[in-house]
C-alpha positions as CSV (number, residue, x, y, z in Angstrom):
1,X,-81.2,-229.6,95.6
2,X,-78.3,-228.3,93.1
3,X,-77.7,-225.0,91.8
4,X,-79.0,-225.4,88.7
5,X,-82.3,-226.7,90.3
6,X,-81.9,-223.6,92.9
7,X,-81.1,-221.0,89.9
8,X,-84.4,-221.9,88.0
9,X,-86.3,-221.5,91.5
10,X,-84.9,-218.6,91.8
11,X,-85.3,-217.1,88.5
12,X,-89.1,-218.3,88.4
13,X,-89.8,-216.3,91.6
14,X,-88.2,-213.3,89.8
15,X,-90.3,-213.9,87.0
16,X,-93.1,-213.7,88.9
17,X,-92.5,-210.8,90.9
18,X,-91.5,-209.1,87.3
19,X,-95.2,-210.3,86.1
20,X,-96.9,-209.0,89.5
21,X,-95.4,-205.3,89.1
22,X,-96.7,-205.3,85.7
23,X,-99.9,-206.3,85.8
24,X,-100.1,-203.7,89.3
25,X,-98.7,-200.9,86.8
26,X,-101.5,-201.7,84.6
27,X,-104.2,-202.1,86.9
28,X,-103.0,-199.0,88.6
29,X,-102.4,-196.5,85.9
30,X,-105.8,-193.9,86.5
31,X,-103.8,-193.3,90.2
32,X,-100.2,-193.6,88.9
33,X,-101.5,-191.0,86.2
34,X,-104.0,-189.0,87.1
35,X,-104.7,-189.6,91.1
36,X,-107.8,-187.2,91.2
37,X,-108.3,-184.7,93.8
38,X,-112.2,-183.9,95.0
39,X,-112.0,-181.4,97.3
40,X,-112.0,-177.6,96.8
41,X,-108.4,-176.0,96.8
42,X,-110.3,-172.7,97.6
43,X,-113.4,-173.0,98.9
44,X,-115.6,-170.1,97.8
45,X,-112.9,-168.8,94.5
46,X,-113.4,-165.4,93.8
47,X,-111.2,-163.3,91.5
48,X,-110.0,-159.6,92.3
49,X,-109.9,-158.6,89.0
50,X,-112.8,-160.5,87.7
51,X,-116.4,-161.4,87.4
52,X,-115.8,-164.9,88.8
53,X,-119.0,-167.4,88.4
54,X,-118.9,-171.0,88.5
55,X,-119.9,-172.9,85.2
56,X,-121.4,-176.1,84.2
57,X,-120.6,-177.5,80.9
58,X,-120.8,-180.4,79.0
59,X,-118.4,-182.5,76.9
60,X,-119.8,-183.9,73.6
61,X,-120.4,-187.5,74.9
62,X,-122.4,-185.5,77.9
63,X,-120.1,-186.1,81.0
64,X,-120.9,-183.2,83.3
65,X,-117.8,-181.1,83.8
66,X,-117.3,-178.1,86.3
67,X,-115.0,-175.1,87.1
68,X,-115.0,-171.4,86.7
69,X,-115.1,-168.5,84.6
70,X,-113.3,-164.9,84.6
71,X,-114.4,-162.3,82.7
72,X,-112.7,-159.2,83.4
73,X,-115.4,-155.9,84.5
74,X,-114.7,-153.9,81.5
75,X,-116.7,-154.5,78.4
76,X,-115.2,-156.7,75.7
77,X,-114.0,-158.3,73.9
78,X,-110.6,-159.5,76.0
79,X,-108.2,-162.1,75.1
80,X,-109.0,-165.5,76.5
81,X,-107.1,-168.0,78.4
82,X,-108.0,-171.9,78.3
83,X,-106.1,-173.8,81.9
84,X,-105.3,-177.1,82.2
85,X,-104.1,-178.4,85.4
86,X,-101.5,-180.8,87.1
87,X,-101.7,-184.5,88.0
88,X,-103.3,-184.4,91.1
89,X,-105.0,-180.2,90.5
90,X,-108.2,-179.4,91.9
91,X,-108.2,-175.8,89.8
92,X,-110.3,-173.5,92.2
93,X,-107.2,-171.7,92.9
94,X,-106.9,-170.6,89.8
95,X,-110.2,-168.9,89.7
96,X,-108.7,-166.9,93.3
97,X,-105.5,-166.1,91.7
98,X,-106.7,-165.0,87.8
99,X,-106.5,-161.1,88.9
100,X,-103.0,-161.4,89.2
101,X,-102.1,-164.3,86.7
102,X,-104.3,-162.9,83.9
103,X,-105.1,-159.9,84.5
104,X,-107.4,-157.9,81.8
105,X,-108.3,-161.9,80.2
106,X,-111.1,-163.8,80.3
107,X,-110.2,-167.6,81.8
108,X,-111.6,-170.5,81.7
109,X,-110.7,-173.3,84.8
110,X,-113.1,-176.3,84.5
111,X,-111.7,-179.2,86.6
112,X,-111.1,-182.9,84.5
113,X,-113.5,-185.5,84.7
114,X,-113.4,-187.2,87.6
115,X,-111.3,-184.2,89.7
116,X,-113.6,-181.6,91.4
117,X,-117.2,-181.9,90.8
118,X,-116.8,-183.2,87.3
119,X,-118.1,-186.2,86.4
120,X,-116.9,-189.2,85.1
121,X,-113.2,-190.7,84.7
122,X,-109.7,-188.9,83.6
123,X,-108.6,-190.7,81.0
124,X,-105.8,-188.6,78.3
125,X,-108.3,-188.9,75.3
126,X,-111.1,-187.7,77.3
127,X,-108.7,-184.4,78.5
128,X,-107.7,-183.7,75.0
129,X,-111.1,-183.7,73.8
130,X,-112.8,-181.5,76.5
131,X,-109.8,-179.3,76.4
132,X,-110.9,-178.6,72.7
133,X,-114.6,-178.4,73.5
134,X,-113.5,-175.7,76.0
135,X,-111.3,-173.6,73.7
136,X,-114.1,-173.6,71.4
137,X,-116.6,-172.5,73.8
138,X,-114.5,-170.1,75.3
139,X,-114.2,-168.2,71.5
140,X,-117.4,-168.4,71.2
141,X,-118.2,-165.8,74.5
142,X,-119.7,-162.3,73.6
143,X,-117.2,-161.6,76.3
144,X,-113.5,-163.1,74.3
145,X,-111.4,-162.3,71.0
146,X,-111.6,-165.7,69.5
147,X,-108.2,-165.1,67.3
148,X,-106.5,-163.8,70.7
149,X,-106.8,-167.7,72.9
150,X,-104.0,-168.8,74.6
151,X,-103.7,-172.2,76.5
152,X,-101.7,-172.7,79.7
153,X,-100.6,-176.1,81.3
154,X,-99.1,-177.0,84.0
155,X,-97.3,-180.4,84.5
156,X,-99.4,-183.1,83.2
157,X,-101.7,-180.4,82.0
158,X,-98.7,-179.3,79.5
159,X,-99.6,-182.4,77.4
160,X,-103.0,-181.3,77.3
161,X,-102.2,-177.8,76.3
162,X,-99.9,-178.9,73.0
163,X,-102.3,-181.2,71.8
164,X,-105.2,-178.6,72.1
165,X,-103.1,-176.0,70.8
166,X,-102.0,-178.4,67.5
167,X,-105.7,-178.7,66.5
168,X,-106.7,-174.6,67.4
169,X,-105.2,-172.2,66.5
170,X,-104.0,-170.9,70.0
171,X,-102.6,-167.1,70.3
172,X,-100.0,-168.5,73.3
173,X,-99.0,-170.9,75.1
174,X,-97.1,-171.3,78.8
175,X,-95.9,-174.4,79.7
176,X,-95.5,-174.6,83.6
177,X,-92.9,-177.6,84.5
178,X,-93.6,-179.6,80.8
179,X,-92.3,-182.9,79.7
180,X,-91.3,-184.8,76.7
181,X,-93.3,-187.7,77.2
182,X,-95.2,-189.0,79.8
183,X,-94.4,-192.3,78.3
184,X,-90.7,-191.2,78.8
185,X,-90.8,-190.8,82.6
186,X,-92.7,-193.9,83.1
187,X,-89.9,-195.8,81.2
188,X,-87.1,-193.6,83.7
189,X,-89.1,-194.7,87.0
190,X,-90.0,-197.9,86.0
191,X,-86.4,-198.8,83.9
192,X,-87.4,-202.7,84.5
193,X,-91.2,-203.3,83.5
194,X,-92.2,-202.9,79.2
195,X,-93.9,-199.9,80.6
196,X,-94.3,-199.0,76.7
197,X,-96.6,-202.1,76.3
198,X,-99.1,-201.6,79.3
199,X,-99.4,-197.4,79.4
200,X,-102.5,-196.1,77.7
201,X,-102.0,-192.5,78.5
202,X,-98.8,-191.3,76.9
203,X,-99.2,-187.5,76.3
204,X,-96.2,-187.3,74.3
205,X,-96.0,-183.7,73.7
206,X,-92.6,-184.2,71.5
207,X,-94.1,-186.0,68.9
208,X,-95.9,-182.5,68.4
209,X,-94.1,-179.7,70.0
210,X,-92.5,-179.3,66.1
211,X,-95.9,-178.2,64.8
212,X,-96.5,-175.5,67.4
213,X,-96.7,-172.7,65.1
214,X,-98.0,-170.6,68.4
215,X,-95.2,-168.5,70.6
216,X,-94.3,-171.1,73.6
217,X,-93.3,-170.1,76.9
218,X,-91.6,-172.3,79.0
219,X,-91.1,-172.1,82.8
220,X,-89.7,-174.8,84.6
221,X,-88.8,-175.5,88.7
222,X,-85.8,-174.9,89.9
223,X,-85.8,-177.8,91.5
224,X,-87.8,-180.7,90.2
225,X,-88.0,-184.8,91.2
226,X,-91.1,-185.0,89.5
227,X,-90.3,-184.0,85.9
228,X,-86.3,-184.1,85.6
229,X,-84.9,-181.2,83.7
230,X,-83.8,-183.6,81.1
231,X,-87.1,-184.5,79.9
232,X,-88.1,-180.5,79.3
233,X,-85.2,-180.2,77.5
234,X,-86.4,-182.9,75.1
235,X,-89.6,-180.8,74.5
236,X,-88.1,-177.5,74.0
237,X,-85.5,-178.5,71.8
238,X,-88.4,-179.6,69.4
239,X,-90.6,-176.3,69.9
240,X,-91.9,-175.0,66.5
241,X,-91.6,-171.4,68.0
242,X,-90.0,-171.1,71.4
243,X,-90.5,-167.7,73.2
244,X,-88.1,-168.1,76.2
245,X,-87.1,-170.9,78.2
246,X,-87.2,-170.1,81.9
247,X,-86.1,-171.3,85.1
248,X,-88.2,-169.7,88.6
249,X,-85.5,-169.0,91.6
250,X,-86.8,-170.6,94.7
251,X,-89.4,-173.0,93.1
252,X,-90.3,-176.7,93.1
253,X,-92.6,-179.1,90.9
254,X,-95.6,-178.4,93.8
255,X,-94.9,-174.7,94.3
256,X,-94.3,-173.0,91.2
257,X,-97.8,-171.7,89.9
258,X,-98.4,-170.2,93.6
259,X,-95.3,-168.1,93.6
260,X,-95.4,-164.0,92.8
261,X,-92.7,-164.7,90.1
262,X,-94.9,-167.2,88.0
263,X,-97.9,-165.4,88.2
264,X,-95.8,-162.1,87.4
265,X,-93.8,-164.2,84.6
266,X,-96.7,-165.6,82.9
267,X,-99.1,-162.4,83.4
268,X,-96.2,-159.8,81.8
269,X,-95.9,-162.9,78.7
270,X,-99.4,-162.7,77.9
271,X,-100.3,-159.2,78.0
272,X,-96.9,-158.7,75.7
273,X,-98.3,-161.0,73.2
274,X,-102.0,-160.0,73.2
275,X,-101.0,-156.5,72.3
276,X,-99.7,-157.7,69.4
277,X,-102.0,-158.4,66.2
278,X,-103.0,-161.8,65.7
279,X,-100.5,-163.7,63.6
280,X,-97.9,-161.1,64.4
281,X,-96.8,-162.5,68.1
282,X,-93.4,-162.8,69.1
């Protein structure tokens, strides 16, 4: 055989191996994505500085979804926070740790379809969706302020959190470890595949983060391999109304909502802007 003959031979096996990665990519994407986690972070969630009860709602196209809700003791109404979690967040953790992350709110945890005991399939449509169908139900408790709502993401919940806050009109919002584009990372990790052709959840949070009229607070790891530092500074650069732009000592991607100084960080943010009036936040 000659080289030319052993060139194409070689070149077709490429092109098949380049063909198999693309169509596993695609085939693959709800556990590239979203790789859903059942089981209970905390088992029986209870807040300290809450009435804590667990809550079944459901989305407008009836998909059962479940989580928790906080409403502080004292009679209302309290500002309300909306949380959207991680990649791979079962949120029951949040419903243990609200006394000292949001203390004096009412929050609202539910897990996405398909994580927890919600039903059905994770899919970034589907989050953005329910995420407003929660905001809204959230205002509407005898319990919450419904011009005082802010929304907090972490990670992949970030993109959630912007696109909920572009269509309501959200108090605040914290973005825990946020991105550019999830569309963006793919391309990094995946530099040789037309990733752009096969992803069908993109979350690209830039495209919006200029419309985000709401104050934005941003808290990133200090050290991160999951979301490089590059891509938040795509986001922030774009914010309609950045607040501050943090870094937490000591932290990584998969620690950083657990630690004293986030929960300290984020609780001292929120209660600074809810004491301001509506419309008047800083």
């Amino acid at each position: 055989m000659d080289n030319s003959k052993k060139l194409a031979g070689v070149a077709g096996v490429a092109s098949m191996l380049w063909l198999a990665m693309t169509a596993a990519v695609a085939a693959n994407q709800r556990r590239l994505v979203f790789n859903p986690t059942v089981k209970r972070e905390v088992e029986r969630p209870l807040s300290s500085g809450h009435r804590t009860r667990p809550i079944v709602l459901r989305s407008k196209d009836g998909t059962r979804l479940s989580g928790w809700l906080m409403t502080p003791a004292a009679l209302g109404p309290h500002p309300g926070v909306v949380y959207f979690g991680g990649r791979s967040e079962e949120v029951s953790w949040v419903a243990r740790d609200a006394g000292k992350l949001f203390p004096g709110m009412a929050v609202l945890a539910v897990n996405y379809r398909g994580y927890g005991d919600s039903h059905g399939d994770p899919a970034e449509h589907h989050m953005v969706d329910d995420g407003r169908m929660l905001y809204d139900w959230l205002g509407q408790h005898h319990h919450v302020d419904p011009r005082r709502i802010a929304v907090v993401g972490r990670s992949l919940g970030s993109g959630v959190a912007v696109q909920v806050a572009l269509e309501r009109d959200a108090h605040s919002i914290v973005l825990i470890t946020p991105y550019d584009s999830l569309l963006a990372i793919a391309k990094r990790r995946f530099r040789a595949l037309p990733i752009e052709y096969v992803l069908r959840h993109r979350f690209e949070s830039v495209k919006y983060a200029a419309a985000l009229m709401a104050p934005t607070y941003v808290l990133r790891a200090a050290s991160d391999d999951i979301v490089p530092h590059s891509h938040t500074d795509q986001l922030v650069a774009r914010l309609g109304r950045l607040h501050a732009d943090e870094t937490v000592p000591d932290s990584d991607h998969l620690n950083i909502p657990y630690l004293d100084s986030t929960q300290t960080r984020i609780a001292n943010f929120l209660s600074q802007q809810f004491r301001r009036p509506s419309g008047d936040a800083a």
